[in-house]
N, C-alpha and C positions, 0 to 999 in steps of 0.2 A: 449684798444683802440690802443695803440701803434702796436699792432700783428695785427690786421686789415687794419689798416695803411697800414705797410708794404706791407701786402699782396697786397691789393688794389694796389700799386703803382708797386708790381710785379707782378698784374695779377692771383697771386692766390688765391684773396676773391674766398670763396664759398658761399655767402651772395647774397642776392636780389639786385639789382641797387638802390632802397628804403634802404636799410642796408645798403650800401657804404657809399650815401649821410648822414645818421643816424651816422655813426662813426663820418665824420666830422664835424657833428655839435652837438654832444655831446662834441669833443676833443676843438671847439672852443669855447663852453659854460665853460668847462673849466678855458681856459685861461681869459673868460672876466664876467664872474658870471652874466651875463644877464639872462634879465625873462626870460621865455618861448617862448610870444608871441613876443615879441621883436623880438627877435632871428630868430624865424620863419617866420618873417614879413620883414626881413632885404632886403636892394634895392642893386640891384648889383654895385649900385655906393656909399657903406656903408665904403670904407676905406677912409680916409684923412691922409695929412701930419700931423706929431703935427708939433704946430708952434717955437715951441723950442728947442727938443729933439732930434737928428736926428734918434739913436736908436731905439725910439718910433712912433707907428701910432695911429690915434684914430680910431672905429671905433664907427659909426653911426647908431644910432638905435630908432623909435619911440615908446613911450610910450600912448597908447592910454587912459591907468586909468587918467591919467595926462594930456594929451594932450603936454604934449613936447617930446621934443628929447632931448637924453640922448647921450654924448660921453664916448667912454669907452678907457681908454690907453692898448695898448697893445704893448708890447716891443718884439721885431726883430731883430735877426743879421746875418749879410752873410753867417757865420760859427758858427755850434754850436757843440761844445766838446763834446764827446762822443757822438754824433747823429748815430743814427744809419744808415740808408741809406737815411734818409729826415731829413730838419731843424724840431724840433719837438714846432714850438713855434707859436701861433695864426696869425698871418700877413699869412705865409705860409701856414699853414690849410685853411684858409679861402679865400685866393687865388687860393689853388687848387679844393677848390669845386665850385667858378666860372668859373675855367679851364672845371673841369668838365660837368658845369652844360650848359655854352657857346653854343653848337653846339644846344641844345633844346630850346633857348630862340625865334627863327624861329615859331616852332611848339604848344609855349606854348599858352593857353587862354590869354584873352588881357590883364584881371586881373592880370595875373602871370604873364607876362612878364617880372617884372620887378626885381621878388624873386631870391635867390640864390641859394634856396634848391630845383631844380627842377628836377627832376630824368624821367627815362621813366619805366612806368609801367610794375609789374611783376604778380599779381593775374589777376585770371578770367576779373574778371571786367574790370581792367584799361589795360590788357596787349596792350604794345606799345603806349600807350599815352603817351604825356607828364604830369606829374602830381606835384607836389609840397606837400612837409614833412607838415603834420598836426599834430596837438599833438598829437592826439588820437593813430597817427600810432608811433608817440616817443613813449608812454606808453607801445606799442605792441613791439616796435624795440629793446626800452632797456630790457623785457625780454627775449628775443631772445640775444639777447648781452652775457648775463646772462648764459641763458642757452649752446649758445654755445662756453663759455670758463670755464665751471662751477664754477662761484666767489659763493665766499663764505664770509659770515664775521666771524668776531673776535671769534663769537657764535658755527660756523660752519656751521650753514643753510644757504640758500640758499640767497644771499646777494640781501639788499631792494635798490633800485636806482632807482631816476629821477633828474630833474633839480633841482630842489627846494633844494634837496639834496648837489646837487654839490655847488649851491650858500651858502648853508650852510659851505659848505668847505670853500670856498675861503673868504669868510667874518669871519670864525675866524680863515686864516691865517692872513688875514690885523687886524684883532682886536690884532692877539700876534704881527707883524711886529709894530703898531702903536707904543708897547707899553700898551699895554691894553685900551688903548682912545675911546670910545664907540662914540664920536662928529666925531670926524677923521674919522673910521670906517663906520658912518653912510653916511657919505659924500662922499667916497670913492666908498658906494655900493647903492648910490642914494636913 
């Protein structure tokens, strides 16, 4: 994600506009272990201040299983050590894909208007439209991810990824950070 990134921010993705917007919200799922549709669903006005922390943001996300809204902390700093040509940390991901996504909110349907992940079309179908990341295309996107940096696992095949995935990461980093605390944990990842 991070090679994409780059690229992306110098202009030499060789990826879909659909695949741009698909790094950033893989690398922001990342940093904030949200569901899927959450994530997918998120409104361009999804950042807040935390009210404590200045380092940290929350962002803002609905749960429809639930019917609430979920905040998620995400920590941000002016400067980040060893970054490489961009801050590599959620606030800034997620900011630059409303940078990105901005000039399209004009164009979008009226439904979408208001999503983050809103790219312009690159197949037959949709070309030059505006359109919006659905799962179905994350499922195709992260193979394609896959296949064009050839990840591999531990195994050596050909390595398996989605969301569900990632959240599994980041909930037992917080489960060894806790301490092992499975209550902390669980509250932690809503």
């Amino acid at each position: 994600l991070r090679d994409d990134i780059i690229a992306i921010h110098k202009g030499q993705f060789t990826g879909t506009n659909g695949a741009a917007m698909l790094v950033y919200l893989l690398a922001v799922a990342i940093r904030t272990g949200a569901n899927t549709t959450p994530l997918l669903e998120a409104s361009r006005n999804c950042l807040r201040e935390h009210p404590f922390l200045p380092n940290m943001m929350l962002v803002e996300l609905f749960k429809r299983r639930g019917n609430a809204t979920k905040l998620v902390n995400l920590r941000y700093s002016k400067t980040d050590e060893g970054s490489l040509a961009i801050p590599m940390d959620g606030v800034a991901l997620l900011r630059r894909a409303l940078l990105l996504s901005e000039p399209l909110v004009p164009e979008a349907t009226a439904e979408h208007k208001d999503r983050v992940w809103l790219y312009r079309g690159d197949s037959n179908r949709s070309r030059g439209q505006v359109t919006v990341l659905r799962s179905n295309m994350v499922a195709f996107g992260v193979v394609d991810l896959i296949e064009r940096h050839d990840l591999k696992g531990d195994d050596g095949k050909r390595l398996k990824l989605n969301l569900s995935r990632l959240r599994k990461t980041l909930e037992n980093r917080y489960w060894a950070i806790s301490g092992g605390d499975l209550i902390a944990t669980a509250a932690l990842m809503g």
